[in-house]
N, C-alpha and C positions, 0 to 999 in steps of 0.2 A: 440462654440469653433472654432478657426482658421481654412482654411484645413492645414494638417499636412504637413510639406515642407519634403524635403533629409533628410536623419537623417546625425549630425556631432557628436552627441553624445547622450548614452544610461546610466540612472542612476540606482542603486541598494541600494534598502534600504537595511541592514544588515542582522538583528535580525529575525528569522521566514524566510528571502527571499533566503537567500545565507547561513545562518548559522542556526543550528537548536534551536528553541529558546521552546522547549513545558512544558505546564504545568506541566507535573507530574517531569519532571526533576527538575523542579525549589523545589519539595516536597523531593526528592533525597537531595539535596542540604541543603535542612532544618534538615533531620534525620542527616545529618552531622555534621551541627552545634548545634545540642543537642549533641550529643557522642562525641561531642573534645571540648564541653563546659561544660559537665558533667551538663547539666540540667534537673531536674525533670519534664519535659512538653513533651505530647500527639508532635511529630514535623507539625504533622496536626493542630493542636491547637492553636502553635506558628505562621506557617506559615499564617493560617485565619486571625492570629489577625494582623499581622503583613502588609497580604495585605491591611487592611482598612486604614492604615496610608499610605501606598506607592500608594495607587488608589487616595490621597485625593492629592496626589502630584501631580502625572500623567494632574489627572481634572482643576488641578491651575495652571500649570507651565506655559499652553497659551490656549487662548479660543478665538474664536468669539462672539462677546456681539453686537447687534442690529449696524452688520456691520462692527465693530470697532476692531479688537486683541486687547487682554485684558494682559500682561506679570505682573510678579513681578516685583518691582524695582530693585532687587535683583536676579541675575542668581544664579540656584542651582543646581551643579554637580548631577549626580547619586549618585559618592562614597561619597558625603556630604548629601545628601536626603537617602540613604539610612541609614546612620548612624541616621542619625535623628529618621525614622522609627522604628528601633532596638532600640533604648531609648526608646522611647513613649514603645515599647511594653512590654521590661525587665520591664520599670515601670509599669503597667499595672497587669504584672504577680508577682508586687512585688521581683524584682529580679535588683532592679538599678545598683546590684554591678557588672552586666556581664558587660562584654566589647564588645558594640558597636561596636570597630574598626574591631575587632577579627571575627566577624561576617559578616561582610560586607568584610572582606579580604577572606572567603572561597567561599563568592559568587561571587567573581571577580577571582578568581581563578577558580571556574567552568566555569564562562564565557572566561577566557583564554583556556578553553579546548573546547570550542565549537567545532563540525565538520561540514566541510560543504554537503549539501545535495547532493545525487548522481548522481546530474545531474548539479551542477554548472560548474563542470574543463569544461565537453566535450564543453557546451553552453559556455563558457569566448574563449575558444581555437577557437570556430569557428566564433567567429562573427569575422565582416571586419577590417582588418590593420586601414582603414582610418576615423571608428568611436573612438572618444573617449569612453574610458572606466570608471566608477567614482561611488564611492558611495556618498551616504547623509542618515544619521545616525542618531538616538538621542541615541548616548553614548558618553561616555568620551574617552576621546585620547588614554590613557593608553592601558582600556583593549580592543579595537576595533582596536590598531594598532596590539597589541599580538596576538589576533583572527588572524586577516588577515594573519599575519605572519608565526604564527605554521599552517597552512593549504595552506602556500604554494604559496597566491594569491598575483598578484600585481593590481594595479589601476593606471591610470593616473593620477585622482584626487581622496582624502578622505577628505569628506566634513563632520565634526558632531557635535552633539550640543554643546559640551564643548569648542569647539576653535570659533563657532558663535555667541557663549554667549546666543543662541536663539534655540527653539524647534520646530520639527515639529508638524505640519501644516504652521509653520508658513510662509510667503513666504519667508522673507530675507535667508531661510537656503537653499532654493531652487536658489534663485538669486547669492547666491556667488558662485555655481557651474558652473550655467550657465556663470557667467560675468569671470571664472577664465579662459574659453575656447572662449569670447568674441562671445556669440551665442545667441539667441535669443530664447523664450520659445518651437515655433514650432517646431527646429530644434533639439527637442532631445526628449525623451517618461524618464518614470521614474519606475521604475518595482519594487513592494513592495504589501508584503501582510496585510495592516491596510487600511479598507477603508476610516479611519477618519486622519489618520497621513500622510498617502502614497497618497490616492486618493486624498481625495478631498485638499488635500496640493498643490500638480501637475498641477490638473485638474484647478485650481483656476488660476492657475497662465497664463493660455493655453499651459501648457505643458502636451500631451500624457502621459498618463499614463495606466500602464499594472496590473491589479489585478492578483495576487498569491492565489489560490484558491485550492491549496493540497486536500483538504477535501469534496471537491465539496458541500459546502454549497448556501444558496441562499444567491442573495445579499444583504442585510440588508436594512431595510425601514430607513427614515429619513434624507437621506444624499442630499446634493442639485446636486452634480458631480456625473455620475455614470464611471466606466470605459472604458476608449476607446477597451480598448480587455480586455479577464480573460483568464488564461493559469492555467494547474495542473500540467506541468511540463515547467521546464526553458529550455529545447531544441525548443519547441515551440516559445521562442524569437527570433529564428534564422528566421523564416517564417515570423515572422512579420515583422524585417529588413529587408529583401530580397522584402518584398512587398511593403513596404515604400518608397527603395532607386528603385526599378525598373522602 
């Protein structure tokens, strides 16, 4: 990898980095949509089934295949992939007559309530005037501009996958950030906690990238990129710019 130049600019993945994204909330969100769909289903039951359809998305949407990014011909929203999901499983469970929409509008609504972690504001507030500030996201516009909005934050740049018609890993969702501040990979780091989405996305392109590691787990085997730094709290960011631009 490059050595790492000034920083002009610093990227943040969303989901899990800046906002909280955890499992069991997303189980919360399921008992929901049993009790305001009046459905006879375990919401653990629904929810299981219903990941096997949304993981097979996840796995498709972009890969690496012997060197080569693998895309559908076809871009496909969350709020359209997940409806899809919600069929496949109402059918499954024998229940086609539910509504799809209706289902996929209470999870976009929990996701408009997301909060951000409590250590995002002090870390945004202290980093430097003269870096750019910028996400890069895989969500739709909608509720990722909502999010940011009810919590207060602003960005420079909001870079996500519904307006680049493309997902991360992939480079081009990294590149259109980069080229919107006309700067070049070394000059900016990328801070996200997915080592498949976030790191080795970044890390490919030779952009710096910062592992989000809340949990202090180990880093997971298989990956070709490993991270330039791991932080378990975002004030930690500050130290790493202050070290960079020194």
């Amino acid at each position: 990898m490059p050595k790492q130049k000034p920083l002009k600019a610093i990227f943040f993945d969303a989901y899990g980095t800046l906002f909280h994204y955890e499992p069991e909330k997303l189980s919360q969100t399921f008992f929901t949509i049993v009790s305001e769909l009046g459905l006879e289903i375990d919401p653990d039951v629904l929810l299981k089934q219903w990941r096997i359809y949304e993981t097979e998305f996840r796995e498709t949407r972009v890969k690496l295949k012997d060197g080569s990014w693998v895309v559908p011909e076809e871009f496909t929203s969350y709020k359209k992939a997940w409806a899809s999901c919600f069929k496949r499983t109402y059918e499954y469970f024998g229940r086609s007559d539910i509504s799809s929409e209706k289902s996929v509008d209470i999870i976009l609504e929990d996701l408009n309530q997301r909060k951000i972690f409590g250590d995002v504001k002090q870390m945004l507030e202290k980093l430097s005037d003269d870096i750019h500030i910028g996400i890069i996201s895989n969500a739709d516009t909608d509720f990722l501009s909502r999010t940011i909005e009810s919590n207060g934050l602003f960005f420079d740049k909001i870079v996500c996958s519904e307006a680049e018609r493309i997902y991360k890993p992939h480079p081009s969702i990294f590149l259109a950030a980069l080229d919107y501040f006309e700067i070049d990979p070394d000059s900016a780091i990328y801070v996200g906690d997915s080592p498949l989405e976030d790191i080795q996305g970044a890390q490919s392109l030779g952009m710096g990238a910062v592992w989000v590691n809340r949990t202090g787990i180990d880093w997971p085997d298989g990956f070709e990129h490993e991270p330039l730094y791991e932080v378990s709290n975002l004030n930690e960011i500050i130290t790493i710019v202050d070290s960079i631009n020194t």
